[in-house]
N, C-alpha and C positions, 0 to 999 in steps of 0.2 A: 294253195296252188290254184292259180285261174284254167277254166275250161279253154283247150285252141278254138278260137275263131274257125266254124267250117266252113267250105266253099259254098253252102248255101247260104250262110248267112250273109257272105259277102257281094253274092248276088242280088238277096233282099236289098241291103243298104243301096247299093244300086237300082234296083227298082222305086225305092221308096224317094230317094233324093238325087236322082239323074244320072247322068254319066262320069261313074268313079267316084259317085257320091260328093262331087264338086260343087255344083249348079249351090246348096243350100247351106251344104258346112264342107267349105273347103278342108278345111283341118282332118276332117272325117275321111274324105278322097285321100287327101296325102297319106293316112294312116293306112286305107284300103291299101294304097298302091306301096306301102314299102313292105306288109304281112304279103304283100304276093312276090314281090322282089326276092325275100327273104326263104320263102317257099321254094322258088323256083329254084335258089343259091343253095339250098339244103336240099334237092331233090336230088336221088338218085337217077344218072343220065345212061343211056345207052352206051357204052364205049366208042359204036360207031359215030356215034353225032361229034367225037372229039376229032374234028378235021383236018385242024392248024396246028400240025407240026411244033409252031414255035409258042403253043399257050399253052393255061390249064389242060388240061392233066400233063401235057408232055415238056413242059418248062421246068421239071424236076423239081417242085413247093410237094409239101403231102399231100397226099391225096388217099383217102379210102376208095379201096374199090370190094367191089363181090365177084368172087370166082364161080366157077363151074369147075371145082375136084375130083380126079377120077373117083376117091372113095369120099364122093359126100358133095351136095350143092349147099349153095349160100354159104359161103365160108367169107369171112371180112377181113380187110388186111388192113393197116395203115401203110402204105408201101410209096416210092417216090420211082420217079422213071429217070434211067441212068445212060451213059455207055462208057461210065468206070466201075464196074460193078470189081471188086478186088485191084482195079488197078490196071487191069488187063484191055481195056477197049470192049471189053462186052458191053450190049449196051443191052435192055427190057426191067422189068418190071422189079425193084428190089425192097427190102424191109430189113427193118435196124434189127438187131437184137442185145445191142448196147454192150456186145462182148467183144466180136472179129470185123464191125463194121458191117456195111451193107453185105445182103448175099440175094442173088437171085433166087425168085418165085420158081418153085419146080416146073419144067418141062409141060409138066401134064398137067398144069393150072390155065386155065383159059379165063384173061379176066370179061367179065359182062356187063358191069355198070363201073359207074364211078361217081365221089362227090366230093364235094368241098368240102373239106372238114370243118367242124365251129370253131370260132375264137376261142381260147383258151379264158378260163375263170379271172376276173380281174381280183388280184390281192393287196391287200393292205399292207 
């Protein structure tokens, strides 16, 4: 298993061969720039930066997000944003449990971040 690339070292590669690491190996820059693309898509975001109504997180694809539980922080969901939650027109934050269909996040869950999930394993 390879060590992650830190954020200093990407910095280095930038100091050492210009901006984005372009200027001397391009190939090196485009590499730079997709480890930080890649980062930024796997980071966990604030909930409020999610402002467009009609995108990620609120466009109803999975989404993990972290709660704040009355008994207990950091708690992780894989959850999708609805307004059929049973069918009814409710609409917030829901999770499968592959028995009755989606069911709403409790009341007293306040979500706090959010991310993109990873691509699933590619199989043979």
């Amino acid at each position: 298993m390879t060590t992650p690339i830190t954020q200093a070292e990407l910095d280095d590669w930038r100091r050492l061969f210009g901006h984005q690491g372009s200027i001397y190996l391009p190939t090196v820059g485009r590499l730079i720039d997709e480890v930080e693309r890649l980062r930024a898509q796997l980071a966990w975001q604030p909930i409020e930066t999610a402002t467009d109504q009609d995108a990620f997180p609120w466009d109803g694809a999975p989404v993990i997000i972290a709660t704040n539980h009355r008994f207990g922080r950091g708690r992780v969901h894989r959850a999708f944003w609805t307004d059929e939650i049973h069918g009814h027109g409710i609409f917030g934050w829901a999770v499968e449990d592959c028995k009755f269909g989606p069911y709403p996040l409790r009341g007293y869950t306040v979500v706090s971040h959010y991310m993109r999930p990873p691509d699933p394993p590619e199989t043979e």
